[in-house]
N, C-alpha and C positions, 0 to 999 in steps of 0.2 A: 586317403584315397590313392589307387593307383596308379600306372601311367596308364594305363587302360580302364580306367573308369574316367580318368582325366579327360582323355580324348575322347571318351564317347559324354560327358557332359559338356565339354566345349562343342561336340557338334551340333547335339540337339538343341543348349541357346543358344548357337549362333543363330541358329533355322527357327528359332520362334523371335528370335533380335530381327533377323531378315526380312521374316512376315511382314512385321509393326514397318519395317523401312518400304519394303510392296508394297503394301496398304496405303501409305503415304501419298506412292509414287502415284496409283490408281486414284486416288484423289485429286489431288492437285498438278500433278506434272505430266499428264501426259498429253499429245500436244493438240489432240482432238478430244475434247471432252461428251465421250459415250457415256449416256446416261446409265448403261448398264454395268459401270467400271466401279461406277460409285457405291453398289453393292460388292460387285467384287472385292473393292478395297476393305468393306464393315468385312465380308466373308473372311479375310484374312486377319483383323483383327481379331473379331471371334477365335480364329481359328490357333495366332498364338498368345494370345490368352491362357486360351485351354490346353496347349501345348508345353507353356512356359509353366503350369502346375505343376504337369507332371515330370517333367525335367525336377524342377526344385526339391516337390516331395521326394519322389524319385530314390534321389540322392542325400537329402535331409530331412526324414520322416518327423524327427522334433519339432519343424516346424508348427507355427500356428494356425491350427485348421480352418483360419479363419478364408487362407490361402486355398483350402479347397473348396469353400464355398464360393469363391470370387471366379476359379475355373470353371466350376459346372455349372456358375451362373451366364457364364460365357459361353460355355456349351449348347446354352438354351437357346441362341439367335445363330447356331453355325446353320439351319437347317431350312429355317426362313431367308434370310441372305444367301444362300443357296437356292434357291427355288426362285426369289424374286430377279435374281440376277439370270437363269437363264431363261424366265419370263419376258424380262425386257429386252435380252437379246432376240429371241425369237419373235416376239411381237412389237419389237423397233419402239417400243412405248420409251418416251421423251421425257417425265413427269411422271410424280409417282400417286399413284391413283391413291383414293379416298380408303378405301378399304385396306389397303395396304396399308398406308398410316396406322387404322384404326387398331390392324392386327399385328404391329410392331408394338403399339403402346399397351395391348393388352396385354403380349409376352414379359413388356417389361414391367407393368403393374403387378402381376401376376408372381415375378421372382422376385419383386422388391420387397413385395409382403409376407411371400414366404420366407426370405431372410430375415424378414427381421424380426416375423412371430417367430418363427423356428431358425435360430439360428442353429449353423452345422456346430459351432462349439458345445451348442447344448443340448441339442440333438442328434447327437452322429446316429443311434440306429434309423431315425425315421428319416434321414437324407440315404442311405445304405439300402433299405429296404425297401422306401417307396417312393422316394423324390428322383434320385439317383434312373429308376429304373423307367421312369416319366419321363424325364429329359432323354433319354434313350429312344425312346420310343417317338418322343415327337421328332427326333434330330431323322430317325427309319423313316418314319412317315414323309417327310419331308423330300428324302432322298427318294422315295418311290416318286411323288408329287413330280420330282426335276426332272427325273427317267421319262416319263410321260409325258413333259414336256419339250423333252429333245428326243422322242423317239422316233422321228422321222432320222434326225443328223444320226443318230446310231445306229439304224439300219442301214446308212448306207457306210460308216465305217464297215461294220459287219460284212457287209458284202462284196464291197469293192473301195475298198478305204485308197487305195490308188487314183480314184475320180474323185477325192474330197477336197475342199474345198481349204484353205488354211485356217478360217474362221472354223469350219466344220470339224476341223481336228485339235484345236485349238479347244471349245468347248466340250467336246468330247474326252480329251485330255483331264481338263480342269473337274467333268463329273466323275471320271472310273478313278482319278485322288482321291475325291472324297470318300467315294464307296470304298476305295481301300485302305484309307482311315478310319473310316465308321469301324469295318470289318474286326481291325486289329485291337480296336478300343473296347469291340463287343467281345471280343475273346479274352481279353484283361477282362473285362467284368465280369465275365464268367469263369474265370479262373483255367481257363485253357493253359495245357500244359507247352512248356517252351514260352508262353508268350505274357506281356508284363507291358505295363503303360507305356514305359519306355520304347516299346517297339514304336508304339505312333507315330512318337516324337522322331523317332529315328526314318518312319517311313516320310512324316512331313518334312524334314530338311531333304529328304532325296527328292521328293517330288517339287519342293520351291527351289532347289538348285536348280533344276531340270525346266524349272519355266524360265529363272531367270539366265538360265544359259542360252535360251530359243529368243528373247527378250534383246540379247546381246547382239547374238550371231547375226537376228535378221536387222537389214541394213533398211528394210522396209518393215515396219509392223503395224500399219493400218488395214493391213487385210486381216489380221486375225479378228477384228472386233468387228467386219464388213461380215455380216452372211450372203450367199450369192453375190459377190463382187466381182468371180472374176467372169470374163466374157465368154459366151459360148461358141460353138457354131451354130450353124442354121438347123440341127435335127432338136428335134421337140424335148424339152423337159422330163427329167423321169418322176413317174409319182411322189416319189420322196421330197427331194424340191420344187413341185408344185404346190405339196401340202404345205410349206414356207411360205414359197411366196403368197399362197394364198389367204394365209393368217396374218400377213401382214397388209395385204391390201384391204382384204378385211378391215382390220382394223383403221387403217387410213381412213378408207371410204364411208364404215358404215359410222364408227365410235365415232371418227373428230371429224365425220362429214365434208370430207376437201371437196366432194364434187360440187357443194353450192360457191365454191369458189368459181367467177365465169372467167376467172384470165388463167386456171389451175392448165398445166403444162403437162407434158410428158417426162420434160426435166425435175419439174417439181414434183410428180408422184413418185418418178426412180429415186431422188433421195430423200425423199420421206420414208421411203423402204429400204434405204442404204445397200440400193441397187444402182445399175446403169442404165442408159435410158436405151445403148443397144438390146442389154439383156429385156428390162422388162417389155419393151415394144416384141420381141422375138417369144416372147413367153403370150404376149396377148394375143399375138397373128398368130402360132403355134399349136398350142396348148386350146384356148379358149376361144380361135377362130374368129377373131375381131381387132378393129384397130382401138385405138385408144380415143378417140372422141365416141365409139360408138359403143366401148366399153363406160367410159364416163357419163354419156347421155341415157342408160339405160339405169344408173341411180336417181340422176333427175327425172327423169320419168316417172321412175315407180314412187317416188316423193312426192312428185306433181300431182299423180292419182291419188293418192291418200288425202292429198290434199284436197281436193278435188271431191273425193267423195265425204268429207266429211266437215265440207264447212263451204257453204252456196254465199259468203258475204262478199270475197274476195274474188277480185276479176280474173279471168284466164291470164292475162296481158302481166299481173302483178305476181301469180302465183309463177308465171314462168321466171319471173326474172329472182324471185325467194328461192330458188330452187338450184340456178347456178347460170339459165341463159341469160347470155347478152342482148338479144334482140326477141320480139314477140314473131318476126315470123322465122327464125332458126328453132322456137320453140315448138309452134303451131305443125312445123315439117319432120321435127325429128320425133314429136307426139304420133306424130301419121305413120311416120315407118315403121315404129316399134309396137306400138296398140293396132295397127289397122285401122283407127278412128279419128275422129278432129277433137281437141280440146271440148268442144261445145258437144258435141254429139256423146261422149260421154260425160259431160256433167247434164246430160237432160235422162238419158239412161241413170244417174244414179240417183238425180231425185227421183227416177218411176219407181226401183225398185227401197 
């Protein structure tokens, strides 16, 4: 080998060495533990895995194919862990849902058994012709899936990437790497001229230098993992980050129901959404013309009535306080202002009709 093969194999394992040490770092040492890091750290795994292959073949095709099978089996979770990670960051999710689990264990059931019926030593064309080009294609699907899930934050790099946010460029960053990893690795597959596995590997060390030089430099980096963190002024939200925030109150309010909380706070809903409680208070008076009690009282409301119309055992007095109020007449008044009716007068309206 020569000095210039030398140095371009030392760089690209350093950059899949680096990965595995990032990965780490997003796991265990960082000093707020974002539930959304902890894919990022599998995403980085996966990703030098699949990078550390193709260095090795790369450079030493005698290798044991067994080595190629163990990458592309790696390859097969860069695109789920991609997708789940900027899931959780946009939708502040704390815990990893049920379904998620389910479709982790089915990816990995899924390559475990195709490895081991068909292993690549003793299959190489049907991993080449149809395994190969399957993993390909769920890793695309995948990276469409993420697109659509940050395509609020990327329209507004697009637009005006100078109003973005550090979190906003930060994940936007971390998605147009991957697509221009995919991109390179799809042009090796196909045999595009100029371009060879190698490129990847060489585009992945540029891209994890480049994080972890932004890693270094900033002297603060809990903004990057904050969306809408930083403070606004008093002019109204643009569509883009309303559609944020409002995926994540969403989900607060409706998924994990904070409103039946009756002591639930303004403090306590901004960092549920890993917001500030200037911003979100400014976003609810703003944007959606209400304060935060009267934003809150309008879940327990519309709870209160379901409830209400679909079960006559249970008292007005009881169903207000299941629902998040503290007292029966904070319940009985704020029922009045929001229906125009009293608790009682629409539960006789709902047994008529």
């Amino acid at each position: 080998m020569d000095t210039g093969k030398e140095l371009l194999f030392f760089f690209s394992a350093l950059g899949a060495f680096n990965g595995i040490i990032l990965g780490v770092y997003f796991f265990f040492f960082t000093k707020k533990k974002y539930f959304a890091n902890y894919f990022l750290g599998a995403l980085l795994f996966a990703l030098s895995i699949r990078i550390a292959k193709s260095v090795f073949i790369y450079f030493d095709p005698t290798l044991p194919r067994t080595y190629l099978q163990i990458g592309l089996s790696a390859c097969f979770f860069i695109g789920p862990f991609l997708y789940y990670f900027f899931k959780a960051s946009v939708k502040n999710i704390n815990s990893i849902p049920q379904r998620w689990k389910l479709t982790l264990i089915f990816w990995l059931l899924l390559i475990v058994t195709v490895g081991i019926l068909y292993p690549y030593k003793d299959y190489p064309k049907l991993w080449n012709l149809y395994f190969v080009k399957l993993i390909y294609l769920q890793w695309f699907i995948y990276i469409v899936f993420s697109g659509f899930t940050i395509k609020a934050i990327l329209k507004i790099i697009v637009s005006r990437m100078y109003k973005a946010s550090p979190a906003e460029i930060w994940l936007s960053m971390i998605y147009l790497g991957n697509v221009l990893l995919f991109t390179f690795y799809f042009l090796a597959l196909i045999n595009a001229p100029s371009i060879s596995y190698i490129s990847g590997s060489i585009i992945f060390s540029f891209i994890l230098y480049l994080i972890i030089s932004i890693l270094l430099y900033r002297k603060k980096t809990d903004d990057l993992f904050l969306l809408n963190s930083s403070k606004h002024s008093g002019k109204k939200i643009d569509s883009a980050e309303e559609i944020i925030l409002l995926q994540k109150l969403e989900n607060a309010m409706i998924e994990k129901e904070l409103y039946k909380n009756p002591n639930l706070t303004l403090q306590d809903l901004a960092k549920e959404i890993n917001s500030t409680s200037h911003q979100l208070s400014q976003f609810l008076n703003t944007n959606l013309g209400k304060n935060f009690t009267s934003y809150v009282n309008e879940f327990r409301i519309n709870e209160a009535c379901k409830i209400i119309a679909s079960n006559d055992k249970l008292t007005l007095e009881s169903i207000g306080y299941d629902v998040g109020f503290n007292s029966k007449s904070t319940f009985f008044a704020s029922f009045k202002k929001h229906t125009g009716t009293t608790p009682l007068s629409y539960q006789q309206q709902a047994l008529l009709t």
